[in-house]
N, C-alpha and C positions, 0 to 999 in steps of 0.2 A: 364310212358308213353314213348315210344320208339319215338327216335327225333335224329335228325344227332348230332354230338361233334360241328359243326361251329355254333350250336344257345348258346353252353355253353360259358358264360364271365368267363374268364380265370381272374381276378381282384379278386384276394384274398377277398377284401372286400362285393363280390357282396353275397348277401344272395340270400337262397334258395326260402324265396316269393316274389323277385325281379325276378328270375331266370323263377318261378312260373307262375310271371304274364305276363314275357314278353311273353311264350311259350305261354299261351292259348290266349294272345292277337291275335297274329301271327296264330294259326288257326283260330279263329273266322278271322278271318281281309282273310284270304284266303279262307275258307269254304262261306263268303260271297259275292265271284265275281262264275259268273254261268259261266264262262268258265273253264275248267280242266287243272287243274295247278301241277306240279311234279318238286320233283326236287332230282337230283342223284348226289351221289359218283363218285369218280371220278374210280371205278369198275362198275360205271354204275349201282349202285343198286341205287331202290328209297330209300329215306329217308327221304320224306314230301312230303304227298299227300293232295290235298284237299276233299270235297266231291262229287263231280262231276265227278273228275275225276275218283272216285273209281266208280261211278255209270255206266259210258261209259263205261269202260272194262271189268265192270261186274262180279269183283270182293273187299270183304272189306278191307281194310286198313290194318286189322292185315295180311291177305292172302301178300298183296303186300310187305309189307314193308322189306328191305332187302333181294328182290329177284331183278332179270333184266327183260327185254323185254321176252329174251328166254324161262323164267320160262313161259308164258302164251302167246306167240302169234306164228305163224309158223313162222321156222330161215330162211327163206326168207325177212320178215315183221321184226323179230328183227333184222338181219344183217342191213337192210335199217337203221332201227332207229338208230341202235349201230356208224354204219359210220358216219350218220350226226350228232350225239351229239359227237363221237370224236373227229370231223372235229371241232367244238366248242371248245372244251376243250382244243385242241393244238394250234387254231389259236386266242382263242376269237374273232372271227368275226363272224357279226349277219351271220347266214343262212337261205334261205330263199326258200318253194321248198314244190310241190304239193307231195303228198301220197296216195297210198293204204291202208287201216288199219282195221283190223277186230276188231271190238267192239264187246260187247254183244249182239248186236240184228243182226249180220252180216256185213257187206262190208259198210265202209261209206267213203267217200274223205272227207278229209282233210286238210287243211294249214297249215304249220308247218312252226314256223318262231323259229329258237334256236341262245340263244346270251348265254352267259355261262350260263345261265339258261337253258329249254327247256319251251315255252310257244308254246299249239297247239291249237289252234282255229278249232271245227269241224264246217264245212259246211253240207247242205243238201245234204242226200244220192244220190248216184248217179243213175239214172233211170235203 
C-alpha cells in the first residue's frame, strides 16, 4: 500500500502489525469524515488521500497518488493551488481564501482554508 515515509515509526522496535495497524487506522479514521481531505509532500505531490476527495476530482487514489495539481487540473487552477500551499509550507500560517476549481462534474467554489496541512471544504456550486 503506497503511504508517505512520515506515517513510518522510525523506533527499531516498532513491528510491522503495529506499523499495519496504525496505517489502516488512519484511512479508515479519514475515509470516515465526508469532507476531501489530501495531504502533500513538500514537492507538492499527494501522498494520502481520502475517499471523497478522490470522488470530487474524479479520479482514484492509485491515478493520484504521487502526482501534483498539474498532473490533472488547468496550470492556471494548479499555479492557484501550488502558491497557496507553498505559502503554507514556508510560513505555517493558516491561509484562508475563496477559489475556482474544476472537479469532476465541472466548476464548483470552494473554501480553502491550508495550515501545513491542506483542508478544502467544498461549498455549493456556483449558479
Amino acid at each position: 500500500m503506497n503511504h508517505p515515509s512520515f506515517l513510518d515509526n522510525p523506533a527499531p522496535k516498532q513491528n510491522t502489525q503495529q506499523q499495519n495497524f496504525s496505517l489502516a487506522f488512519l484511512h479508515q479514521t479519514i475515509n470516515g469524515i465526508s469532507d476531501p481531505i489530501f495531504v502533500k509532500d513538500r514537492q507538492h505531490r499527494w501522498v494520502l488521500l481520502n475517499d471523497t476527495y478522490c470522488d470530487f476530482v474524479g479520479h482514484s487514489r492509485e491515478e493520484l497518488i504521487g502526482k501534483s495539481d498539474y498532473d490533472f487540473f488547468p496550470q492556471a487552477e494548479a499555479d492557484v493551488l501550488r502558491e497557496k500551499d507553498e505559502l503554507v509550507f514556508t510560513t505555517n500560517i493558516t491561509n484562508e481564501n475563496q477559489d475556482i476549481f474544476t472537479d469532476a462534474q465541472g466548476i464548483n467554489l470552494i473554501h480553502l482554508e491550508n495550515w501545513s496541512f491542506s483542508r478544502r471544504y467544498i461549498l455549493p456550486s456556483a449558479p
